[in-house]
N, C-alpha and C positions, 0 to 999 in steps of 0.2 A: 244881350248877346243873341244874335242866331243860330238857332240851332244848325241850321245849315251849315255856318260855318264851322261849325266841331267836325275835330274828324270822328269819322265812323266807328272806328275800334275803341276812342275813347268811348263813346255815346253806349257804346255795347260793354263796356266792361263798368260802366256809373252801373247801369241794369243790371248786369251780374249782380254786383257790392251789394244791389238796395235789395234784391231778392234772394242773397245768401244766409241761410238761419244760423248756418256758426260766425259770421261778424257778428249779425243783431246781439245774439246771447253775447258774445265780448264785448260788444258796445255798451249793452245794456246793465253789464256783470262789472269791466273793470273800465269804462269809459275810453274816448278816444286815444288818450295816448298808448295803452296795453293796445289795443287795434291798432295800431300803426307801430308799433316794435312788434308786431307778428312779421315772421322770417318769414313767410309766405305771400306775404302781400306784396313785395315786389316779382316778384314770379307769377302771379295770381292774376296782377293787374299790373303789366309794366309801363301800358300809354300811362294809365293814373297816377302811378307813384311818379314818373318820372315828371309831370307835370305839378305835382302835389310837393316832389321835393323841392324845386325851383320856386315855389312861392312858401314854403316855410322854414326853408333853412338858415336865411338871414336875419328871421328874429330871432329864434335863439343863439345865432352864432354872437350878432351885436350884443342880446341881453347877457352872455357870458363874457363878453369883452368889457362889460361894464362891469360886472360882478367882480370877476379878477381884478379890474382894478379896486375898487372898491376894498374887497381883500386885502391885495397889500397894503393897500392905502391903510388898514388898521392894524394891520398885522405890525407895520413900520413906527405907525405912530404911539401903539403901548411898547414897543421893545425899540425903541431908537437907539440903544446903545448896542444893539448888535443887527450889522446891517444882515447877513448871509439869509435869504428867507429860507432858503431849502434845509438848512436846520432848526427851523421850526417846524418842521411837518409839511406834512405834502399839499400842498397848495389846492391840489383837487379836491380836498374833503372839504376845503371851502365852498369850493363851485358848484356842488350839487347835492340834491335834496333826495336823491338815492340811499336807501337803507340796505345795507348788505342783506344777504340771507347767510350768516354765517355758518347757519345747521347743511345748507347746500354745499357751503364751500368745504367743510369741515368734512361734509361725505366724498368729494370728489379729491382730496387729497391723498397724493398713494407715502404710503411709507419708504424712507430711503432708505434701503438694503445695509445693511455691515457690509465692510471688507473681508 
């Protein structure tokens, strides 16, 4: 590709990215995906994300449309005698390799008042 043909703002915020020392240290510390779920990168850098998100959002969209299926698909065939999946559990704990932080959620729960 030509550089000439990138736009400008793009070309100027790649530069930013590559000389900013708080990515490097989260690159370097929790790898690409923690830097790309930072709430600030699309603000930070919005030509790049918005170009970044356009070329990586349909693999994971397809690889979780294969997953779920896959899921049901075994979810059905050890309990075939009852079709209903959503009584089995929530289909999304299938899909994803995300580990709660329960100690977080656990803190951010307020208590419900008495009457």
């Amino acid at each position: 590709m030509d550089v000439n043909e990138v736009d400008i703002v793009f070309q100027e915020e790649i530069l930013e990215l590559k000389y900013d020392e708080e990515s490097k240290n989260s690159f370097n510390k929790h790898g690409i995906a923690k830097l790309l779920q930072n709430k600030k990168m699309p603000k930070l850098y919005p030509k790049m994300w918005e170009n970044m998100k356009n070329i990586l959002i349909p693999f994971p969209t397809s690889y979780l449309v294969e997953s779920g299926f896959s899921a049901v698909n075994n979810i059905m065939s050890k309990q075939r005698n009852r079709l209903n999946i959503t009584e089995r559990g929530d289909l999304r704990l299938f899909l994803t390799k995300i580990e709660p932080d329960i100690n977080e959620i656990i803190s951010k729960h307020q208590a419900q008042g008495s009457y």
